[in-house]
VEXNU-857162 format. One line per 2 residues: number of its first residue (from 0); their letters; for each residue x, y, z of C-alpha. Coordinates in Angstrom, 1 decimal, always signed. Layout:
NUM> a> X/Y/Z ~ ...
This chain:
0> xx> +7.2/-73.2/-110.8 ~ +9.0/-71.6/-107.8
2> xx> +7.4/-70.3/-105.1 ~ +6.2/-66.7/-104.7
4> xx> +8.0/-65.8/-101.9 ~ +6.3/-63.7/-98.7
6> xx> +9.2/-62.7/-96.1 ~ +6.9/-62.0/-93.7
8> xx> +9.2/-59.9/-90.9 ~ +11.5/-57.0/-92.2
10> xx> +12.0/-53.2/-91.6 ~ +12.2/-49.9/-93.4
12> xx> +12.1/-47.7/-90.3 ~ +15.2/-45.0/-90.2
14> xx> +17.1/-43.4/-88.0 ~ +14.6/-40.5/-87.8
16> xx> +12.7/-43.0/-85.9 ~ +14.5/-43.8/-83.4
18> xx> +14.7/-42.3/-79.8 ~ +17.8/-39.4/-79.9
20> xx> +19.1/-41.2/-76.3 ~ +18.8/-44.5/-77.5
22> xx> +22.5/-44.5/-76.9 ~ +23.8/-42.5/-73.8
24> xx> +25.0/-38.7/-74.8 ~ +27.5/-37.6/-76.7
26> xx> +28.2/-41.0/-77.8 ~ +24.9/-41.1/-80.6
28> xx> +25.4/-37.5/-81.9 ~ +29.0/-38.7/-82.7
30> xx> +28.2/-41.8/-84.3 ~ +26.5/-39.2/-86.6
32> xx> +29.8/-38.8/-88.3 ~ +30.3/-41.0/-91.4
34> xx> +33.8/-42.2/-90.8 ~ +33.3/-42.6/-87.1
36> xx> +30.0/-45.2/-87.8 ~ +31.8/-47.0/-90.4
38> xx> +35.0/-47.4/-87.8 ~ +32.6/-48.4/-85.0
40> xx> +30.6/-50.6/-87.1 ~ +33.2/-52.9/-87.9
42> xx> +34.3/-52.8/-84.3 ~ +31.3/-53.7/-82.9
44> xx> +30.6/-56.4/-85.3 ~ +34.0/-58.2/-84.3
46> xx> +33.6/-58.2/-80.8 ~ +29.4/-58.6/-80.5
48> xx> +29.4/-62.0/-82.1 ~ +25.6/-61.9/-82.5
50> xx> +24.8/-60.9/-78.5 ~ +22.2/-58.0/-79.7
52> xx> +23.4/-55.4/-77.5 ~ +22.7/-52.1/-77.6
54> xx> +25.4/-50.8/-79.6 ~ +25.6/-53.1/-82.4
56> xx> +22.0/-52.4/-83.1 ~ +22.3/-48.7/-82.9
58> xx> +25.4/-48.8/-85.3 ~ +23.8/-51.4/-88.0
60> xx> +20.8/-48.8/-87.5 ~ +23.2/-46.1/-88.2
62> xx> +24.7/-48.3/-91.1 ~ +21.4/-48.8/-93.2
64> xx> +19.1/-46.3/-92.6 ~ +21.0/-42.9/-91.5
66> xx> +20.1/-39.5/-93.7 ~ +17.7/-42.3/-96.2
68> xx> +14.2/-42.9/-96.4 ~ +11.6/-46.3/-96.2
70> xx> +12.1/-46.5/-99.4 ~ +15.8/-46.3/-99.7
72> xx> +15.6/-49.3/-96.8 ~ +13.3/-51.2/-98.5
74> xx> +15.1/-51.2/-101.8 ~ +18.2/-52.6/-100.1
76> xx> +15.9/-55.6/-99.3 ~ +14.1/-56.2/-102.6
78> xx> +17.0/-56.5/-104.1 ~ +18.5/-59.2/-102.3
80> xx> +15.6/-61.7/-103.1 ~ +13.7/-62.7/-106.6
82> xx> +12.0/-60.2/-108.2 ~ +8.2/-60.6/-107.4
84> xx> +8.9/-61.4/-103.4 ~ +6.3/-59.5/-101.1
86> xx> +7.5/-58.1/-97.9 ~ +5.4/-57.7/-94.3
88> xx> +6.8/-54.6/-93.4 ~ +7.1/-54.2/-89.7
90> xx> +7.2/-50.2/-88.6 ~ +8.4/-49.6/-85.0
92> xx> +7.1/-47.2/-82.3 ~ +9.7/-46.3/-79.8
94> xx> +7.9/-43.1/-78.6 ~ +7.0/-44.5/-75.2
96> xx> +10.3/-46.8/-74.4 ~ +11.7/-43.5/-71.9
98> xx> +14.6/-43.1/-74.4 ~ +13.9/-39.8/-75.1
100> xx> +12.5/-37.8/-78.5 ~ +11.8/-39.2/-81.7
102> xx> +12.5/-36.9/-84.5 ~ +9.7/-38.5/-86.8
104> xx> +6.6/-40.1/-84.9 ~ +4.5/-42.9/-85.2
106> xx> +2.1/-41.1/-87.4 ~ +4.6/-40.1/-89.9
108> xx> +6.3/-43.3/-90.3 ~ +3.0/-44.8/-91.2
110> xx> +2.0/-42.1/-93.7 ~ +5.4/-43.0/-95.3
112> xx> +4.7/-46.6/-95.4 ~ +1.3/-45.6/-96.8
114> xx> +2.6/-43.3/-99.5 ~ +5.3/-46.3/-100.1
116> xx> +2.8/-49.0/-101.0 ~ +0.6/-46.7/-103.2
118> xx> +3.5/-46.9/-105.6 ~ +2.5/-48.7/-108.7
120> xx> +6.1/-50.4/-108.5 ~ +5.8/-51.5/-105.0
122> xx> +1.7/-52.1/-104.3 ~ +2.2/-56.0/-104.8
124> xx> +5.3/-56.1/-103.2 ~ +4.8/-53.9/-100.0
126> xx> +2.6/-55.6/-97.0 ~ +2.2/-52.7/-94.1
128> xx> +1.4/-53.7/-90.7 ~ +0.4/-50.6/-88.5
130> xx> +2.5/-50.5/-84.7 ~ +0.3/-50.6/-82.1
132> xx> +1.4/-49.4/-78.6 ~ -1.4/-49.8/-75.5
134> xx> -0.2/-46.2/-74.3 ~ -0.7/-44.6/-77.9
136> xx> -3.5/-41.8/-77.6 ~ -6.8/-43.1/-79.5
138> xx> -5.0/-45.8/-80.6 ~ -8.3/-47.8/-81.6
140> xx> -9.2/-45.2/-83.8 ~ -6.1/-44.8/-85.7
142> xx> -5.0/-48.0/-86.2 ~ -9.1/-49.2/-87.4
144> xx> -8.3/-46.2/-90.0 ~ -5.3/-47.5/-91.0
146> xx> -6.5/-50.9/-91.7 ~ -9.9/-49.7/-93.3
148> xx> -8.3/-46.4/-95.6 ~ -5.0/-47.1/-96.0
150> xx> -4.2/-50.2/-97.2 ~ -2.3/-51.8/-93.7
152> xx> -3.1/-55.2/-93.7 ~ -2.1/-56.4/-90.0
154> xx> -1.1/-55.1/-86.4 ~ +2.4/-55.2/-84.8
156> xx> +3.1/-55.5/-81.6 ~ +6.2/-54.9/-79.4
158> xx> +5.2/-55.4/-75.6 ~ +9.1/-55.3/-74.2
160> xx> +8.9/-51.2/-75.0 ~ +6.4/-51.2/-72.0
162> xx> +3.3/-53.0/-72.1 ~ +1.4/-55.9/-71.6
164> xx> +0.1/-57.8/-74.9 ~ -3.4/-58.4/-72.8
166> xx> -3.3/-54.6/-71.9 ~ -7.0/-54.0/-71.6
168> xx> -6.6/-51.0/-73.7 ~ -5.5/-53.5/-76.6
170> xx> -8.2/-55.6/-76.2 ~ -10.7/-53.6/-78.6
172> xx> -8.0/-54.2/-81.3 ~ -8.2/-58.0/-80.4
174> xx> -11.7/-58.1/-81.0 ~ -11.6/-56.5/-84.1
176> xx> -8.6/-58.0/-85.5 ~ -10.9/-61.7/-85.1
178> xx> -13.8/-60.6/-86.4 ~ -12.4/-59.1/-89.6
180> xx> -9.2/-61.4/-90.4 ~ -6.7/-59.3/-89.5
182> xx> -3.4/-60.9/-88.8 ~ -1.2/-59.5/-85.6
184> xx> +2.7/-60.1/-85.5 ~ +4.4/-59.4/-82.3
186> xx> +7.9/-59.7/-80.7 ~ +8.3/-62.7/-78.8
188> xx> +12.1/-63.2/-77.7 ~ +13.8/-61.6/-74.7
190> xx> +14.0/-57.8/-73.9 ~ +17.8/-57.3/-75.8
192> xx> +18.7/-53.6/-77.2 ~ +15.1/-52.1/-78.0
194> xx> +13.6/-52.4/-74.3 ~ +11.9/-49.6/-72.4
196> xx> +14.4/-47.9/-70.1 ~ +12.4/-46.1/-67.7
198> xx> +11.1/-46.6/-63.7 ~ +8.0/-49.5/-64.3
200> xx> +4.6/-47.5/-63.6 ~ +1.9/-48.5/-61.9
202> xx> -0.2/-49.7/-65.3 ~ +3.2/-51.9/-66.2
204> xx> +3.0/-53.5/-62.4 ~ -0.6/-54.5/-62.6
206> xx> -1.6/-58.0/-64.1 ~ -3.8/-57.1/-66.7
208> xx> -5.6/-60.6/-65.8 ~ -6.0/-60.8/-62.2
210> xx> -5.9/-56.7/-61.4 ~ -3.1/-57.8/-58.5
212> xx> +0.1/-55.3/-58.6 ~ +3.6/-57.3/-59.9
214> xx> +6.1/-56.8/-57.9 ~ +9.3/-57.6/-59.8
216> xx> +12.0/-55.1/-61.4 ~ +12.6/-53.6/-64.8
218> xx> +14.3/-56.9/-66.5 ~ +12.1/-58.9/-65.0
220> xx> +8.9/-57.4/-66.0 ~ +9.7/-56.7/-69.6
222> xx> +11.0/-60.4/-70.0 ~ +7.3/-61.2/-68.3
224> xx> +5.3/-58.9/-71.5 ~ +7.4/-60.8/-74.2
226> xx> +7.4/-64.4/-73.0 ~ +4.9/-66.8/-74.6
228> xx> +2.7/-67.5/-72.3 ~ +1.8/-63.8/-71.7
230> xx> -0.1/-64.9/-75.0 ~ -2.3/-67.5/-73.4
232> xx> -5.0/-65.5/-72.1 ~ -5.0/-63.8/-75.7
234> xx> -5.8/-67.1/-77.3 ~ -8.4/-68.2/-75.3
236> xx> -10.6/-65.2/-75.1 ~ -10.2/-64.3/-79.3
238> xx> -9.5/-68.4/-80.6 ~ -10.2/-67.1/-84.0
240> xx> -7.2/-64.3/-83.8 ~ -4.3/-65.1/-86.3
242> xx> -1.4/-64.2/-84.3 ~ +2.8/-64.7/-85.2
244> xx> +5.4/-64.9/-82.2 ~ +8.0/-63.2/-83.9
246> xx> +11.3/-64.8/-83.6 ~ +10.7/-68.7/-82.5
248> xx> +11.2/-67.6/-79.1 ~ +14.8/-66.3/-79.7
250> xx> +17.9/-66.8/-81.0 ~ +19.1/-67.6/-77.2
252> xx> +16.4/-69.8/-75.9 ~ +17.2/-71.7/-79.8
254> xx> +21.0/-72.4/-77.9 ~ +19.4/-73.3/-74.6
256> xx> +17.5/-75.8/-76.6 ~ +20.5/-77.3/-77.8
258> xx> +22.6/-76.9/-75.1 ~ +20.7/-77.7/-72.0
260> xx> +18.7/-80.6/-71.3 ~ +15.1/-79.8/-69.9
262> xx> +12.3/-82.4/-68.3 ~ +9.1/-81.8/-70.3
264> xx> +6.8/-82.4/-67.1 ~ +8.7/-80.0/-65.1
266> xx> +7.9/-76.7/-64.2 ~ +7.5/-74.7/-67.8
268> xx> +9.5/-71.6/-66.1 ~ +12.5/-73.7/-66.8
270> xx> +11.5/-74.4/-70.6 ~ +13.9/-72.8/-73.1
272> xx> +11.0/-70.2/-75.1 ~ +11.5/-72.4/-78.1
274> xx> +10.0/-75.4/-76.4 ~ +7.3/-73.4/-75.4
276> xx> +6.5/-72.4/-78.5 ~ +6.4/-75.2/-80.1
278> xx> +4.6/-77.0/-77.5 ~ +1.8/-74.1/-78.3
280> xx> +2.1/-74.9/-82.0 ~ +0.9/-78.9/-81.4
282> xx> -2.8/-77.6/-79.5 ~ -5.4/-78.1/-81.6
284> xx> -7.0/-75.5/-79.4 ~ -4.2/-72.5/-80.8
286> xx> -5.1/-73.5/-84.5 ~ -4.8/-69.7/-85.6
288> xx> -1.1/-69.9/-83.9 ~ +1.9/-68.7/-85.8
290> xx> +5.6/-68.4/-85.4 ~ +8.3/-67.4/-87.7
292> xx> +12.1/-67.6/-88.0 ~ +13.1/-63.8/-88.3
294> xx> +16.4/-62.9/-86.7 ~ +16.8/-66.4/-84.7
296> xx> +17.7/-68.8/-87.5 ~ +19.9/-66.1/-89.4
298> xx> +21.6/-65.7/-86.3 ~ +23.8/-68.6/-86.5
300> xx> +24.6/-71.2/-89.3 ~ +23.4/-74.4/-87.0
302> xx> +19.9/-73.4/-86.6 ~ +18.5/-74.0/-90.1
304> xx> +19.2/-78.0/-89.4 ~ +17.3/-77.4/-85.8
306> xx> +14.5/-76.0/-87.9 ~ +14.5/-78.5/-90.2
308> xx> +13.7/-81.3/-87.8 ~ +11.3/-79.2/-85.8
310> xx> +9.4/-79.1/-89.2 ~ +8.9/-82.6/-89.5
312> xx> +5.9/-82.5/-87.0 ~ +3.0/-81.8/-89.3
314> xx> +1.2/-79.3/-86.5 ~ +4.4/-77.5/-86.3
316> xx> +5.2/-77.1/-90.4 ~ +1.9/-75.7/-91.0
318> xx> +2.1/-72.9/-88.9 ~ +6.1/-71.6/-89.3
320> xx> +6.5/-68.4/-91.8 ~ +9.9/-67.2/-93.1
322> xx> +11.2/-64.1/-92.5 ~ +14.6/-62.5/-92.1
324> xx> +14.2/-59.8/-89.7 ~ +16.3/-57.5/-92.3
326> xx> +17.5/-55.1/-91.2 ~ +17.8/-55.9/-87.0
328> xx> +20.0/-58.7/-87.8 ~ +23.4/-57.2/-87.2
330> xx> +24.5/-60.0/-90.0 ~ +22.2/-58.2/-92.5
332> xx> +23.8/-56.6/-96.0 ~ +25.5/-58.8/-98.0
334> xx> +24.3/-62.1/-95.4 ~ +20.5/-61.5/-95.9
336> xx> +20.9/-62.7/-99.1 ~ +23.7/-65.3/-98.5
338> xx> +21.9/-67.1/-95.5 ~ +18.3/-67.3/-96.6
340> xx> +19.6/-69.0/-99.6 ~ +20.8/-71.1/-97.3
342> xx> +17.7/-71.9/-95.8 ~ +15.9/-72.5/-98.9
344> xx> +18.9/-75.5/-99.6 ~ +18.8/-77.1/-96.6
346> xx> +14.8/-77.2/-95.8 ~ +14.4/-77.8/-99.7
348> xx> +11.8/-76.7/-102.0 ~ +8.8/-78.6/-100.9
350> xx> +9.3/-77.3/-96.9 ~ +10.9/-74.2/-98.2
352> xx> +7.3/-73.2/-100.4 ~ +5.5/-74.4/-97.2
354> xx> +6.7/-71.8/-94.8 ~ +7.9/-68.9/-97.4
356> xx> +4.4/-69.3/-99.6 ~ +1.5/-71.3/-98.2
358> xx> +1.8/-70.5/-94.5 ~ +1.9/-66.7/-95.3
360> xx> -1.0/-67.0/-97.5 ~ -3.0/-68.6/-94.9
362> xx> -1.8/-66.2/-92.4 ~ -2.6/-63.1/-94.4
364> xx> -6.2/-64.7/-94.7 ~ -5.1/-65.0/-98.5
366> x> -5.6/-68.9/-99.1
């Protein structure tokens, strides 16, 4: 029988979501113009050739989501997959990234996401995590509500908008999240379009571990709050946590890994992300340590084989979930469909159920 597939990373969030200077002024109101997007589009995915800049994400934003709803979005990506394939929908909170007002908050892009999987025709298909941001007012409460009344099954982080994953005010949610099985995803490749854009404050510029002020710039910082090891002090003080670094490390650090050699007993600073990762992935002490392949391995053709090998260390396979990253990926439409069929045929079925079907399960605190 095939597998029930779980793409465990994808998107319904619109354009009513996202800041209204995410793009610098008048450039983003014009965009707004059907036959100017559709010209830019194409433009921009000619000449980006997969670099995730700001532009190219704006546009594909632009492309799938502008003037529809989540549930417009999320039909585009049901139907490029079997029928019966559950998504982990992934809502984003760019509120506090300093890139000015969001037409539709937080708040209300959960209630739609709630109002989405009460639908008889999407409750088994429909997996809501809730966004979680450290400088969100009473953001304990609300997201504890949203896991206990609303049917959100898991927490998302995305630290490069402005915070710390160990923020202290996160660590409540932590603690919860352990003690009650409740899976957290979050963003783990470098700071590309969706970054925060503003002067680092004083709460940013404090390690959240030692109390001591950073004292590093903008780029640096943010690439500081998404890089693995950030994660370390999470692991050891909640070792029962399930908790997915989104992305493998990065489509980027996936071509340093290729294309640059690295000595393993050298300094990790110089470590592509990926080897990080997976150096993570082997600890018996990070048992409840996930990655997944959203974005990075539908980012260029070669990578499925790179995964495939990584795969063949047993500590690793266990603990790798699909997902696409629909709709991010600037390759997305017609090539969502095209290139995870491609992964299924070159992993195979037996690896292909193992990260697409049991890995989820166990991740979801299902199996």
């Amino acid at each position: 029988m095939p597998p029930r597939i779980t793409n465990c990373h994808v998107h319904t969030f619109t354009h009513d979501h996202v800041p209204d200077r995410f793009l610098p002024f008048p450039l983003g109101s014009l965009l707004r113009f059907g036959p100017l997007r559709r010209g830019l589009l194409a433009v921009v995915q000619h000449f980006d050739r997969g670099r995730r800049s700001r532009l190219a994400r704006y546009a594909k934003i632009l492309q799938v989501s502008f003037g529809l709803s989540q549930e417009d979005v999320f039909k585009k990506v049901r139907n490029f997959y079997p029928r019966g394939t559950r998504f982990v929908v992934l809502p984003m909170d760019m509120e506090h990234m300093g890139a000015g007002r969001v037409t539709k908050l937080i708040g209300e892009q959960h209630a739609e996401l709630k109002e989405l999987r009460e639908r008889d025709e999407y409750r088994e298909l429909v997996i809501p995590f809730a966004a979680v941001d450290a400088r969100q007012e009473n953001v304990v409460e609300k997201t504890k509500h949203l896991l206990e009344n609303d049917g959100f099954r898991g927490i998302k982080l995305y630290p490069p908008i402005g915070y710390h994953p160990y923020d202290p005010a996160l660590r409540p949610l932590y603690s919860y999240a352990a003690e009650r099985g409740v899976p957290v995803m979050t963003h783990c490749s470098r700071p590309a379009g969706v970054q925060y854009r503003g002067k680092p404050t004083k709460r940013m510029l404090t390690d959240p571990v030692t109390g001591k002020p950073l004292r590093m710039g903008r780029k640096e910082l943010l690439t500081l709050f998404t890089d693995p090891d950030s994660y370390v002090p999470i692991l050891e003080a909640y070792p029962t946590l399930r908790i997915c670094l989104a992305h493998f490390g990065g489509a980027g650090d996936w071509k340093t890994y290729l294309e640059r050699p690295w000595d393993p007993i050298s300094d990790t600073g110089a470590k592509s992300w990926l080897a990080k990762i997976m150096d993570m992935l082997r600890l018996d002490a990070y048992e409840n340590l996930y990655t997944d392949i959203s974005y990075t391995v539908f980012a260029d053709e070669e990578y499925v084989h790179l995964l495939k090998v990584l795969l063949s260390d047993g500590r690793v396979r266990r603990r790798v979930l699909f997902g696409s990253d629909f709709y991010v990926v600037e390759s997305a439409g017609l090539e969502e469909k095209r290139i995870s069929l491609r992964v299924r045929s070159v992993l195979g079925e037996d690896l292909f159920r193992t990260i697409a079907h049991d890995n989820p399960k166990d991740y979801l605190g299902e199996a």
